[in-house]
FIMAR-428312 format. One record per residue (C-alpha): residue in three letters; x, y, z. Coordinates in steps of 0.001 Angstrom, whole numbers, plus 500000, padded with zeros to 6 digits. Layout:
# residues N
ALAXYZ/...
***
This chain:
# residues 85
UNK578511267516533498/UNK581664269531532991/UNK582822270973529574/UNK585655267595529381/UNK582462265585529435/UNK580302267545527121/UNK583405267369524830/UNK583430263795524684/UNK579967263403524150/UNK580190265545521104/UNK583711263401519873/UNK580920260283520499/UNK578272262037518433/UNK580425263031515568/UNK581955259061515248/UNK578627258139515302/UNK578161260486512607/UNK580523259490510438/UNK581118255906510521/UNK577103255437510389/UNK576366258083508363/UNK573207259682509671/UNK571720262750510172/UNK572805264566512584/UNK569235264929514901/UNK568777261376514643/UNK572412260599516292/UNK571912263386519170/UNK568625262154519951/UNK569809258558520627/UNK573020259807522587/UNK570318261988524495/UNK568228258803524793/UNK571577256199525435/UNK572579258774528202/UNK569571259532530668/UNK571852261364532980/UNK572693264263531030/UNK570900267163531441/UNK568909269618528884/UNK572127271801529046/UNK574604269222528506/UNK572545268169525648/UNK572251271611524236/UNK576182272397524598/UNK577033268912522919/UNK574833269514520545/UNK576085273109519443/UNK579569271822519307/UNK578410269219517226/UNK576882271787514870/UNK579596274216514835/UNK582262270804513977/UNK580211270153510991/UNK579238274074509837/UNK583135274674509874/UNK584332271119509150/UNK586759271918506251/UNK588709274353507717/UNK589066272996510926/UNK590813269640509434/UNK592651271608507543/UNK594387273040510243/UNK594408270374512462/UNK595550268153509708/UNK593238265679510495/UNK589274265033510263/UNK588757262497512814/UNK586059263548515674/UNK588285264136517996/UNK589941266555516006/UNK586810268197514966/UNK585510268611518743/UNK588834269880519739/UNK588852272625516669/UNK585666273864517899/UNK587046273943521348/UNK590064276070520520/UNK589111277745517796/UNK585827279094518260/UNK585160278545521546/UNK587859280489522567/UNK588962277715525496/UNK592627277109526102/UNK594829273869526178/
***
């Protein structure tokens, strides 16, 4: 799986994670389960930018003036990550 697709997995964790609201081991484990193909580093990477979305959650809506998942996964992308646009 290639980082686009790890990305999106995370975006589909973190909706999960909001609308349901669940922990957050609970909603990786049944992506993990839900999505047989993905490997243990897939699962690892989604679930680091997962965990870095919520550790820094505030200040990444705040500057990408939104909180939605999407924004979130992208923030982590960017900002910490260091990957570009």
């Amino acid at each position: 799986m290639r980082l686009g697709g790890r990305l999106a997995g995370a975006i589909e964790v973190l909706a999960d994670i909001e609308t349901r609201k669940r922990p957050v081991a609970d909603a990786l484990k049944d992506w993990g389960l839900a999505h047989r193909f993905a490997g243990s580093g897939d699962r690892a990477t989604i679930g680091n930018i997962v965990y870095d979305a919520l550790r820094m959650k505030l200040s990444h809506a705040y500057l990408m003036d939104s909180d939605s998942a999407t924004a979130l996964g992208h923030a982590v992308m960017f900002r910490q990550w260091g990957v570009s646009p």
